[in-house]
C-alpha positions as a Markdown table, in Angstrom:
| # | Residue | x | y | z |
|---|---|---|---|---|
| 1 | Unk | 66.3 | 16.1 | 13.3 |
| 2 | Unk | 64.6 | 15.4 | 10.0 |
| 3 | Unk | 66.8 | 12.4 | 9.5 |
| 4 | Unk | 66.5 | 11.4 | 13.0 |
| 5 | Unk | 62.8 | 10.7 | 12.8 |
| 6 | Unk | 63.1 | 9.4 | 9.4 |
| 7 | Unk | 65.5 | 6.5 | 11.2 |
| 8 | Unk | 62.1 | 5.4 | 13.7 |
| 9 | Unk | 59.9 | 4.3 | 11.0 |
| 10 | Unk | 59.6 | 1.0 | 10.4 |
| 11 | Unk | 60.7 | 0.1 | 6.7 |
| 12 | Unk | 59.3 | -1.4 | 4.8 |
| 13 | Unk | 56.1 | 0.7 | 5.8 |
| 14 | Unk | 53.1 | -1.6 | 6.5 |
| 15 | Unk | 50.6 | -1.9 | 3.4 |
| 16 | Unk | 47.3 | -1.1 | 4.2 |
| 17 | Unk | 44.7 | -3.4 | 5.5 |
| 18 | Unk | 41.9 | -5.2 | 3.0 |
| 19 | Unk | 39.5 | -3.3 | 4.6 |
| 20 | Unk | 40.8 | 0.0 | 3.5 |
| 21 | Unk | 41.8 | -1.0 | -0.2 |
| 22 | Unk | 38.0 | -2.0 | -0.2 |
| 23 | Unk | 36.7 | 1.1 | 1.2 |
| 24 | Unk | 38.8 | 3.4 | -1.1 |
| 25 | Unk | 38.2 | 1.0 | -4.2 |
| 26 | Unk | 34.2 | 1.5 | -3.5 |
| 27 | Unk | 34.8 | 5.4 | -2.9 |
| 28 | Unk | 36.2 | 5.5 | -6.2 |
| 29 | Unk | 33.7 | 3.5 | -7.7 |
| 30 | Unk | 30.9 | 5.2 | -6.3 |
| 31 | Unk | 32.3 | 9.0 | -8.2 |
| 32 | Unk | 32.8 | 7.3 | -10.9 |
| 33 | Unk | 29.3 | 5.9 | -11.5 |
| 34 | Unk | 27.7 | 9.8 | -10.1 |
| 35 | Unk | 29.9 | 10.8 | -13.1 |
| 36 | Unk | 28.1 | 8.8 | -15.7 |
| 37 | Unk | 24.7 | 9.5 | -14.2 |
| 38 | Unk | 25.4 | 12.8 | -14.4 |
| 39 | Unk | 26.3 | 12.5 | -17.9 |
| 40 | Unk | 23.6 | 10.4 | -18.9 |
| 41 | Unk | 21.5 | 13.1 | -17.3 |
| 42 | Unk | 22.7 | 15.7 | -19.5 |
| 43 | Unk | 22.0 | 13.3 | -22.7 |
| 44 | Unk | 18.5 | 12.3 | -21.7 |
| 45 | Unk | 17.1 | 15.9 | -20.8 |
| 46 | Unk | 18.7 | 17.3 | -24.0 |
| 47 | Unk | 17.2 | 14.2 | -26.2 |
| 48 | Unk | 13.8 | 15.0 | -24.2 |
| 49 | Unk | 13.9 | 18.8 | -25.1 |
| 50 | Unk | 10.9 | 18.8 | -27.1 |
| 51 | Unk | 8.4 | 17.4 | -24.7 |
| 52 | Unk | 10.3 | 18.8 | -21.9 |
| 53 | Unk | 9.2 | 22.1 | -23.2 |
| 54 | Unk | 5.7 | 21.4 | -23.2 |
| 55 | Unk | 5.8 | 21.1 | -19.5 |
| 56 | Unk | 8.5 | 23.5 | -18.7 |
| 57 | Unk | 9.0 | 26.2 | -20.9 |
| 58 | Unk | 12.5 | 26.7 | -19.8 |
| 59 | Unk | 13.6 | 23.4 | -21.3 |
| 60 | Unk | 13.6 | 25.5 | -24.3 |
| 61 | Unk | 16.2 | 26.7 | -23.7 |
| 62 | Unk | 19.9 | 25.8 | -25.5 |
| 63 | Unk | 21.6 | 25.6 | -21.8 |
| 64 | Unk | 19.1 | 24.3 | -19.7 |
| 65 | Unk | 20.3 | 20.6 | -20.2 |
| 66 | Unk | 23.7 | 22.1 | -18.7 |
| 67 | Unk | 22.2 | 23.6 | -16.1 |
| 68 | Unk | 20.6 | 20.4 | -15.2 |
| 69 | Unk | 23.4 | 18.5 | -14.7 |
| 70 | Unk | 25.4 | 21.2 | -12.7 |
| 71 | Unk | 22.2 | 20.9 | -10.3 |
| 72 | Unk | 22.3 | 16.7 | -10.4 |
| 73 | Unk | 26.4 | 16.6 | -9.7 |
| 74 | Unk | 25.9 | 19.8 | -6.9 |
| 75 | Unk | 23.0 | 18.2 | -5.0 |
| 76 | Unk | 22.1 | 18.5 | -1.3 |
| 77 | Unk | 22.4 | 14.9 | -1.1 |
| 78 | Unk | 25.9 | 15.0 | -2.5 |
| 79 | Unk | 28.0 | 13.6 | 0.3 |
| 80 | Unk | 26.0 | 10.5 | 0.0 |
| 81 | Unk | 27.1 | 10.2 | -3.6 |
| 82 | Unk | 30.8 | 10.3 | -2.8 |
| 83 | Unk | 30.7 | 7.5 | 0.0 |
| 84 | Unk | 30.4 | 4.0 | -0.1 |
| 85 | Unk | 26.4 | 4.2 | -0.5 |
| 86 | Unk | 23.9 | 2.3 | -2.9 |
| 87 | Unk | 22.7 | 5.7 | -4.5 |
| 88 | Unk | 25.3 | 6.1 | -7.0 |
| 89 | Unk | 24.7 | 2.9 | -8.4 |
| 90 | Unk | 21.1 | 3.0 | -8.4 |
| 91 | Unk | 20.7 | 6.6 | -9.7 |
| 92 | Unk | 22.9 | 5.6 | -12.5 |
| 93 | Unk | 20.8 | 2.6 | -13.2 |
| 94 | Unk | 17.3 | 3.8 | -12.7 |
| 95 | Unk | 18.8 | 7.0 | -15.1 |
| 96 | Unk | 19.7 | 4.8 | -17.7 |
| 97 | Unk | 16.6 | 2.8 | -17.4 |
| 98 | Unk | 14.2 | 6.0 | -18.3 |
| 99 | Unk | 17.3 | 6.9 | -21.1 |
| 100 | Unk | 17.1 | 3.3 | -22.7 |
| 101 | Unk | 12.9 | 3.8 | -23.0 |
| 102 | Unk | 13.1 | 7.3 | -24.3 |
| 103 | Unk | 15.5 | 5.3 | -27.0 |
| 104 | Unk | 12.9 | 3.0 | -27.6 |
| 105 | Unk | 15.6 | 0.1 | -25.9 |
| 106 | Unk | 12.4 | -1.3 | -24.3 |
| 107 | Unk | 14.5 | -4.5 | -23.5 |
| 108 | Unk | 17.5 | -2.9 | -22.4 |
| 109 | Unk | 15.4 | -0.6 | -20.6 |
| 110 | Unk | 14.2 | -3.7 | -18.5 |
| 111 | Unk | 18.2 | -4.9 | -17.5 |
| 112 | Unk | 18.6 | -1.7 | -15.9 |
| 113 | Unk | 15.2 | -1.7 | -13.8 |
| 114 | Unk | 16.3 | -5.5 | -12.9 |
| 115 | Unk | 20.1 | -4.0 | -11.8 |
| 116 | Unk | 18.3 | -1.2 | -10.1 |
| 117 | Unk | 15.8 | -3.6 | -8.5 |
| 118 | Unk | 18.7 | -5.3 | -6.7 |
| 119 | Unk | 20.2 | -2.0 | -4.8 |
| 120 | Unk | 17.0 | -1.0 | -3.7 |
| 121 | Unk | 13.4 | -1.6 | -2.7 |
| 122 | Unk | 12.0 | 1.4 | -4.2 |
| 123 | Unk | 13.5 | 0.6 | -7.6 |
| 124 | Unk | 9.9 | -1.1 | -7.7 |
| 125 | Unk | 8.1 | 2.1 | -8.4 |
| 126 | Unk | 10.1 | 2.5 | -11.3 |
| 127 | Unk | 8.0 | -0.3 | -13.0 |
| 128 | Unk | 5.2 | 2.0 | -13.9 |
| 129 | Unk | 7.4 | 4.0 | -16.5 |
| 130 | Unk | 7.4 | 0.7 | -18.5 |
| 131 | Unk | 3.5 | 1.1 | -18.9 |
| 132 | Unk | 3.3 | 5.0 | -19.3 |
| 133 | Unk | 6.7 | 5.3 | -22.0 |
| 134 | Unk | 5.3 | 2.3 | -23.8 |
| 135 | Unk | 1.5 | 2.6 | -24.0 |
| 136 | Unk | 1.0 | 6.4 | -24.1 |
| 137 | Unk | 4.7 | 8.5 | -24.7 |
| 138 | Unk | 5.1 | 9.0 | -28.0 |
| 139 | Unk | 8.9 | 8.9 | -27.7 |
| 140 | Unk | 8.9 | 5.1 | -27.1 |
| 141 | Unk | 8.3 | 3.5 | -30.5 |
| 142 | Unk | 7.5 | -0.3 | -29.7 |
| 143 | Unk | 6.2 | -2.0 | -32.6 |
| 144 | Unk | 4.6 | -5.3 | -32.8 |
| 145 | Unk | 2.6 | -6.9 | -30.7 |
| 146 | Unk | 4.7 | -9.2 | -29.2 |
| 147 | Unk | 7.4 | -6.6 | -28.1 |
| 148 | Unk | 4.7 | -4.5 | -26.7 |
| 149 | Unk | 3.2 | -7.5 | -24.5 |
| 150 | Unk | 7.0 | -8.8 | -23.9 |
| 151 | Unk | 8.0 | -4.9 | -22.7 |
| 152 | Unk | 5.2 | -4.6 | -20.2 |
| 153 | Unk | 6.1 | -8.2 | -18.7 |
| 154 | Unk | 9.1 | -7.1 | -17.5 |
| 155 | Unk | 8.1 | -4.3 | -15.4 |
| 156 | Unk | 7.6 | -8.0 | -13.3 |
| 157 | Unk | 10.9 | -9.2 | -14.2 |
| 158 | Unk | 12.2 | -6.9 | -11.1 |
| 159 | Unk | 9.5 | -7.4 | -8.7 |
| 160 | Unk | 10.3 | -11.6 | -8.7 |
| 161 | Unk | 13.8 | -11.6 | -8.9 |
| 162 | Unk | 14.5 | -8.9 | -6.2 |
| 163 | Unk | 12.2 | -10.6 | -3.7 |
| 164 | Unk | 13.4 | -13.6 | -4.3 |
| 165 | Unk | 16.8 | -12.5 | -4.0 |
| 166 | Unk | 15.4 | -11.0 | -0.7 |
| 167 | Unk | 14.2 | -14.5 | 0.5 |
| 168 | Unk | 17.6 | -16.6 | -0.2 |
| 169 | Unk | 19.6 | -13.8 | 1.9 |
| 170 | Unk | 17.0 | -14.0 | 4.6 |
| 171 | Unk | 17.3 | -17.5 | 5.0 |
| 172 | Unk | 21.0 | -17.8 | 4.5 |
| 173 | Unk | 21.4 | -15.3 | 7.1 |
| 174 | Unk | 18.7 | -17.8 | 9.4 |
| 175 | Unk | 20.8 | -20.7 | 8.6 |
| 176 | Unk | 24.3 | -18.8 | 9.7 |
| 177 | Unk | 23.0 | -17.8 | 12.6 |
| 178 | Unk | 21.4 | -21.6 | 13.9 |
| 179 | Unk | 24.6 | -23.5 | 12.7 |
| 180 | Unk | 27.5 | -21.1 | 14.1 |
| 181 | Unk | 26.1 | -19.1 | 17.1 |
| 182 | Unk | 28.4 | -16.5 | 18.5 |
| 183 | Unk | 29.8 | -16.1 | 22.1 |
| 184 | Unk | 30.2 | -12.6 | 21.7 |
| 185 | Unk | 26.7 | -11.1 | 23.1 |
| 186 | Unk | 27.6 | -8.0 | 21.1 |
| 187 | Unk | 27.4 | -10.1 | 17.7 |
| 188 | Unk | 24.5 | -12.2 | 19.2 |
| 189 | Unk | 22.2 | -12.1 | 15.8 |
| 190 | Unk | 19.7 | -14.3 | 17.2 |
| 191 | Unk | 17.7 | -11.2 | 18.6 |
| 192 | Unk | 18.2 | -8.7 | 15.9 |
| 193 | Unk | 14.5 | -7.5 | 14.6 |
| 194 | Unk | 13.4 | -8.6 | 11.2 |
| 195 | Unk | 14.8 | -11.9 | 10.5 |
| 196 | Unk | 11.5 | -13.3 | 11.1 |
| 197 | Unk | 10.5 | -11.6 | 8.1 |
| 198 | Unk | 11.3 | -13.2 | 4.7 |
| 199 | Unk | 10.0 | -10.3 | 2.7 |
| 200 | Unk | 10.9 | -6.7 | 4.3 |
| 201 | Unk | 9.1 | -3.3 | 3.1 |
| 202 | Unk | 10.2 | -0.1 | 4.3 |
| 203 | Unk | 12.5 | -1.6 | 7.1 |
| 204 | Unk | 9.6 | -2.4 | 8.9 |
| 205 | Unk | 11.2 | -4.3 | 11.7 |
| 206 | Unk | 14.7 | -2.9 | 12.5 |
| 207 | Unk | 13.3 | 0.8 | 11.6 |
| 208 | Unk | 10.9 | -0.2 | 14.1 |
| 209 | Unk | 13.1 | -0.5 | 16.5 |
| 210 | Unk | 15.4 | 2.0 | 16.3 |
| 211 | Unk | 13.7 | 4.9 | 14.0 |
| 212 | Unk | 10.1 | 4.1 | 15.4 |
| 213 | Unk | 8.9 | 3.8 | 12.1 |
| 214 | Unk | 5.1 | 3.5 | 11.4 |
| 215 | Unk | 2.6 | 6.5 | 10.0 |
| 216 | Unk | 3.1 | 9.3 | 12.1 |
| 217 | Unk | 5.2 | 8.0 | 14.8 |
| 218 | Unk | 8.3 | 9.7 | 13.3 |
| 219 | Unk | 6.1 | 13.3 | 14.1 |
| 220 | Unk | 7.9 | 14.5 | 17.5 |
| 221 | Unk | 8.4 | 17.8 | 19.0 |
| 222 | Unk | 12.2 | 16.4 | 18.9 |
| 223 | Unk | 12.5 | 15.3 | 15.7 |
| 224 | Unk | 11.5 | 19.0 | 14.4 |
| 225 | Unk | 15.3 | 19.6 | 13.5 |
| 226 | Unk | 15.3 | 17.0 | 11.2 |
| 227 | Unk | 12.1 | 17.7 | 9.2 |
| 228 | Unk | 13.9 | 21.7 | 8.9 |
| 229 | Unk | 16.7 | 19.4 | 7.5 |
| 230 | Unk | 14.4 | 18.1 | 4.8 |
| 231 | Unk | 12.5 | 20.9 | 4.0 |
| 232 | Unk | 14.5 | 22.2 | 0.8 |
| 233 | Unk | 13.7 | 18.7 | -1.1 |
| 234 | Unk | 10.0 | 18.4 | 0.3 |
| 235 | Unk | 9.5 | 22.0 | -1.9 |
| 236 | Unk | 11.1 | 20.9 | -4.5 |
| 237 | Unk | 8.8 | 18.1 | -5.0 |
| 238 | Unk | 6.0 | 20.5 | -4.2 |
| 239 | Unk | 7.1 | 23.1 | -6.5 |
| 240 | Unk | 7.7 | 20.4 | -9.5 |
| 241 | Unk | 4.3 | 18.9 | -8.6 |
| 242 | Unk | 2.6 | 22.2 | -9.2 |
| 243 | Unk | 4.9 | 22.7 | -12.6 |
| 244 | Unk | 3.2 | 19.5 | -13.5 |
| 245 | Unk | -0.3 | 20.1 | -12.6 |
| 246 | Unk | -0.4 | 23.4 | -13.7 |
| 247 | Unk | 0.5 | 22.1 | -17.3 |
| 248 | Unk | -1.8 | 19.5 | -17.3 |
| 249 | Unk | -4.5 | 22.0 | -16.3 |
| 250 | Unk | -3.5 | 24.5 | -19.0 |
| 251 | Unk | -3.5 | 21.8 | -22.1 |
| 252 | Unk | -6.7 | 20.1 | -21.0 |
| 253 | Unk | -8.3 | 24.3 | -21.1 |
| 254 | Unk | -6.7 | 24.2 | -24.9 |
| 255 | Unk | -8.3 | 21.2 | -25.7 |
| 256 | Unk | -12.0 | 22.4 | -24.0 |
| 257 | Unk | -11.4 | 24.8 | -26.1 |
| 258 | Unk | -10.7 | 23.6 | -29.2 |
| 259 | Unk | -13.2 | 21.0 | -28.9 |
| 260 | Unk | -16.2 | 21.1 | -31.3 |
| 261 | Unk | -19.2 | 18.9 | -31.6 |
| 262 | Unk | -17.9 | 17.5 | -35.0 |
| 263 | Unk | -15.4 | 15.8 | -32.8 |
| 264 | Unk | -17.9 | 13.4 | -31.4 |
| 265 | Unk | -18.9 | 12.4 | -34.5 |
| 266 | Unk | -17.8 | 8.3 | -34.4 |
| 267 | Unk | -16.4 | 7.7 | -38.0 |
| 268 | Unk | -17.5 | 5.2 | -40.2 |
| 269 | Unk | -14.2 | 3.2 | -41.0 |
| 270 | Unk | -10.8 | 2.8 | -40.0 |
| 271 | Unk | -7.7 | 2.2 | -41.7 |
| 272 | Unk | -6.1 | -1.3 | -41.3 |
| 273 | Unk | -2.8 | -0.1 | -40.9 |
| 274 | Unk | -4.3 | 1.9 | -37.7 |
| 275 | Unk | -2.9 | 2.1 | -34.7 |
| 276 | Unk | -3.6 | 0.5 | -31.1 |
| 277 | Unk | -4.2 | 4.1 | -29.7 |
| 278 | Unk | -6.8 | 4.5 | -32.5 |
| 279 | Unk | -8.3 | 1.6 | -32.4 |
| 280 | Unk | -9.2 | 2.3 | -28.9 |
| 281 | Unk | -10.4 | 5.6 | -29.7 |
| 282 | Unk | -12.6 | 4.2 | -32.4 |
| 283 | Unk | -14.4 | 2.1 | -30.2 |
| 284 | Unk | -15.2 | 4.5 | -27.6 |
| 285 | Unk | -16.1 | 7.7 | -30.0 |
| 286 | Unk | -19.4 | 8.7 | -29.5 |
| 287 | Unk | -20.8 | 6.5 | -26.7 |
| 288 | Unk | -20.5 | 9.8 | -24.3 |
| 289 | Unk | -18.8 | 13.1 | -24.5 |
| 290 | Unk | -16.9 | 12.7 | -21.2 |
| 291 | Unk | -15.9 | 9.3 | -22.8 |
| 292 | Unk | -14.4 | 10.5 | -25.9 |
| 293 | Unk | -13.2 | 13.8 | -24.0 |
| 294 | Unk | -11.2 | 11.7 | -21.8 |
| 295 | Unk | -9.7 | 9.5 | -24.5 |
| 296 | Unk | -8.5 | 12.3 | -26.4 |
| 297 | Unk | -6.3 | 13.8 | -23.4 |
| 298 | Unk | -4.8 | 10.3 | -22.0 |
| 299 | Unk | -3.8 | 9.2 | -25.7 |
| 300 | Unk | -3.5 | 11.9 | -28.5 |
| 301 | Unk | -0.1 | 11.9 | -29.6 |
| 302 | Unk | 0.0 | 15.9 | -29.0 |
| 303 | Unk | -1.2 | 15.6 | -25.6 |
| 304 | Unk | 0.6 | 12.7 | -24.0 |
| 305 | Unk | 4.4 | 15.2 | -24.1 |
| 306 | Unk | 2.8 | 17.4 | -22.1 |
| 307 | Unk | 2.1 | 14.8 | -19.6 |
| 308 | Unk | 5.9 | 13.9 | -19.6 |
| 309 | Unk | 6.7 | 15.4 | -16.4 |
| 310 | Unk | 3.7 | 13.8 | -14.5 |
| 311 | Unk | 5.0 | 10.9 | -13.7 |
| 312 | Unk | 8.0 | 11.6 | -12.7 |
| 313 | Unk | 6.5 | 14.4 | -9.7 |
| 314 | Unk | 4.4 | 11.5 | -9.0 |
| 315 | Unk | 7.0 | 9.4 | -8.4 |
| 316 | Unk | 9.5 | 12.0 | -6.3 |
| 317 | Unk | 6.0 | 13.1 | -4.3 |
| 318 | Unk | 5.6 | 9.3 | -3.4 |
| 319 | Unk | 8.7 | 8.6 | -2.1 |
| 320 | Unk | 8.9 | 12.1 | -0.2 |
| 321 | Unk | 5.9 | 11.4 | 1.1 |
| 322 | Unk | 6.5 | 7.6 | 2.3 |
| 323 | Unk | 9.4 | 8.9 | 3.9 |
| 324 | Unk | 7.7 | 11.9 | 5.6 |
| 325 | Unk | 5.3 | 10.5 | 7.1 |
| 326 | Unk | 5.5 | 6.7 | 7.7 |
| 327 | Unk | 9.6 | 6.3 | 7.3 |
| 328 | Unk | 12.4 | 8.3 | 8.8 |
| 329 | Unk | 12.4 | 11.7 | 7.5 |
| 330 | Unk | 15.9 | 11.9 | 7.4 |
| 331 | Unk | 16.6 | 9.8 | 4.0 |
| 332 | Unk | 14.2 | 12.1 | 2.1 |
| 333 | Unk | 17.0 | 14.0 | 0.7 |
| 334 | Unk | 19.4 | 10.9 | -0.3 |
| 335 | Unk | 16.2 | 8.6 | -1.4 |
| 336 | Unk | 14.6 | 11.6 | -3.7 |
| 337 | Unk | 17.5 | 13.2 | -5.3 |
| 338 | Unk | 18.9 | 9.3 | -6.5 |
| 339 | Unk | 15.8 | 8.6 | -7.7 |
| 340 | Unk | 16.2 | 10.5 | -11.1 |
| 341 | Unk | 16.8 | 13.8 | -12.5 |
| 342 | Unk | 13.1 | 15.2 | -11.5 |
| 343 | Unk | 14.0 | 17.4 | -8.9 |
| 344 | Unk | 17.2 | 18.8 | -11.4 |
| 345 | Unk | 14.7 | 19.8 | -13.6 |
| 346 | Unk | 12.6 | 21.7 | -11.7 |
| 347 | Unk | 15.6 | 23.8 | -10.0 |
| 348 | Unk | 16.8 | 24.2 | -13.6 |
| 349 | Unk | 13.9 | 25.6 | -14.5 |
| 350 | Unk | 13.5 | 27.9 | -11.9 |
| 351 | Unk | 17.0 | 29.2 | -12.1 |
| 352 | Unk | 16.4 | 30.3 | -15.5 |
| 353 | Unk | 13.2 | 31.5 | -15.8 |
| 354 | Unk | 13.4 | 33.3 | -12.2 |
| 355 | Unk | 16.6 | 35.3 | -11.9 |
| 356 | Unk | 16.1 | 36.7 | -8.4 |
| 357 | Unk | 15.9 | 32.5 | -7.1 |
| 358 | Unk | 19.2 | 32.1 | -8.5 |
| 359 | Unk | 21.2 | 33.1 | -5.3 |
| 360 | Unk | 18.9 | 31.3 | -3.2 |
| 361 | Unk | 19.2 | 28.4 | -5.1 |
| 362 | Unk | 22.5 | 28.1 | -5.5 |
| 363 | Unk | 23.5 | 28.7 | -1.5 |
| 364 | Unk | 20.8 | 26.3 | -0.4 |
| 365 | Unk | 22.6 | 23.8 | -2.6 |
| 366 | Unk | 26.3 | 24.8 | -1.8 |
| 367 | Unk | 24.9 | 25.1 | 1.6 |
| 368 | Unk | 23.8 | 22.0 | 2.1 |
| 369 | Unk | 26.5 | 20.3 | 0.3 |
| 370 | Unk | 29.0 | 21.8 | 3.6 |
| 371 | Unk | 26.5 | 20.8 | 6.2 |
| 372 | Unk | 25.8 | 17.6 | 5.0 |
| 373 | Unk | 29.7 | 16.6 | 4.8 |
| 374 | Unk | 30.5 | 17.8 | 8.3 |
| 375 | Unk | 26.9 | 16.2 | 10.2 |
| 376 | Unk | 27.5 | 12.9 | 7.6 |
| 377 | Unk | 31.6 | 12.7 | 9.2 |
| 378 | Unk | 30.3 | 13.2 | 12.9 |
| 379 | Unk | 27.7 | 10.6 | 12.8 |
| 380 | Unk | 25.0 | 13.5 | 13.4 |
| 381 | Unk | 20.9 | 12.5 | 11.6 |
| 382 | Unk | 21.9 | 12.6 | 8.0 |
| 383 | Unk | 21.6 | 9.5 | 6.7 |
């Protein structure tokens, strides 16, 4: 019987299509670059111990750089790593981009914002780490003048050539459709929301459309499912904006504290080989005491690593919150989690310093990993 059937196939057997080479080259492609931002994960939070620590105390620890990337490779946005999507890439870009400028690689830092610039629209925000890494983190060591000025220029770099990039495809796509119209009303692009626009932000024509974006039209008694969906990452970024906050809050109480009126005192020279950062504290000690208080938290050397973590919750709450309540609530998940390691961190931290969140943790995670698979493969709202 065995043989029998054997005899019907056709031989040779067809090779597969183009199409499906393509797909299963990009599916491989996409692991393989989750692999390396997971690994450059692990490198940058265990070369960013120190200051790490200052925010989370946890980071302390010999394993918690382990721990973080077992959270970054078993992520509730997972699925969207393993298909054909842009946030493998751009994770592993906009990863290596905050790697390169804790390496003080400013430049090199500045070719991976303009590769992650390309992928996506959001890659954008990344531009303010050039300014806080280089002017005020410690880590970053830019010397000279002209590096520093060159550095900061290219948090524009991105910006230019992404829109611009933006523009041409807009226009090609303009000049495609008015030269070879289609008779097929089903690929009739001549109607099809947002060509009009050469510059797009947030989708804001085809969303339009079909996701009703704008602020607080995505807030329906219907949609309620979907914001339960994206619950687990919108506490995450709460709970890692609080970690944040609250060591902010607890350094600037040390440094009230510490404070004395000899402090205030304006000294009479300064060194030539001095610094930018205290040169600008010279020239504003003892015009006021809020003044001077206020220079000394944004750019003591001590205080600025336990401002490390700031940044990045201000960067996951933005995006969450963009999403939440003027996009589609359903990327929240995909968009936050391949934005960097933030939200790794802060489940790392709170699945070693709280052992009774450990089970919740890990089942949320596992949980959604299963979910998102099986409403991802029937075309259900995860995005």
């Amino acid at each position: 019987m065995i043989s029998a059937g054997l005899d019907t196939l056709p031989l040779p057997l067809p090779l597969p299509s183009p199409r499906v080479c393509a797909t299963c080259l990009s599916i491989l492609l996409s692991n393989a670059m989750f692999t390396l931002a997971v690994g450059v994960t692990c490198d940058l939070t265990y070369r960013a111990t120190l200051p790490l620590s200052l925010a989370i105390p946890s980071a302390a620890s010999p394993t918690y750089h382990r721990v973080v990337g077992a959270f970054m490779a078993f992520n509730p946005a997972s699925v969207f790593f393993s298909v054909p999507y842009t946030e493998s890439a751009f994770l592993l870009f906009s990863t290596l981009f905050i790697h390169s400028l804790c390496s003080s690689r400013v430049l090199q830092a500045g070719v991976w914002l303009v590769l992650a610039s390309l992928l996506r629209s959001n890659a954008l925000v990344l531009g303010g780490y050039l300014f806080y890494f280089c002017l005020i983190f410690p880590m970053t060591r830019v010397r000279g003048r002209g590096t520093r000025v060159l550095s900061l220029t290219l948090a524009g770099v991105p910006v230019l050539v992404s829109r611009l990039l933006n523009a041409y495809q807009t226009a090609s796509v303009n000049w495609h459709i008015q030269h070879t119209p289609s008779t097929n009303p089903l690929l009739d692009l001549t109607t099809c929301p947002g060509l009009e626009y050469p510059v797009t932000i947030s989708y804001p024509a085809i969303q339009r459309q079909f996701w009703n974006v704008g602020l607080f039209l995505y807030w329906r008694l219907s949609n309620i499912p979907r914001f339960l969906l994206a619950m687990p990452t919108v506490v995450y970024c709460c709970g890692g904006m609080g970690a944040a906050l609250l060591a902010c809050t607890n350094h600037v109480r040390k440094v009230m504290r510490d404070t004395t009126r000899a402090d205030f005192v304006r000294p009479k020279r300064l060194a030539k080989n001095a610094s930018t950062v205290e040169r600008m504290r010279h020239s504003v000690l003892g015009s006021a005491r809020w003044l001077h208080f206020f220079v000394k938290l944004a750019f003591d050397r001590y205080s600025a690593p336990v401002y490390m973590l700031m940044p990045f919750a201000i960067h996951s709450c933005v995006l969450m919150a963009v999403c939440l309540f003027y996009a589609n609530v359903e990327i929240v998940t995909r968009l936050v989690w391949s934005s960097g390691p933030f939200l790794s961190w802060v489940l790392a931290d709170a699945y070693i310093r709280n052992p009774s969140l450990r089970r919740p943790i890990v089942w949320v995670n596992c949980g959604y990993i299963v979910v998102g698979c099986v409403m991802f493969g029937t075309y259900l709202p995860w995005t």
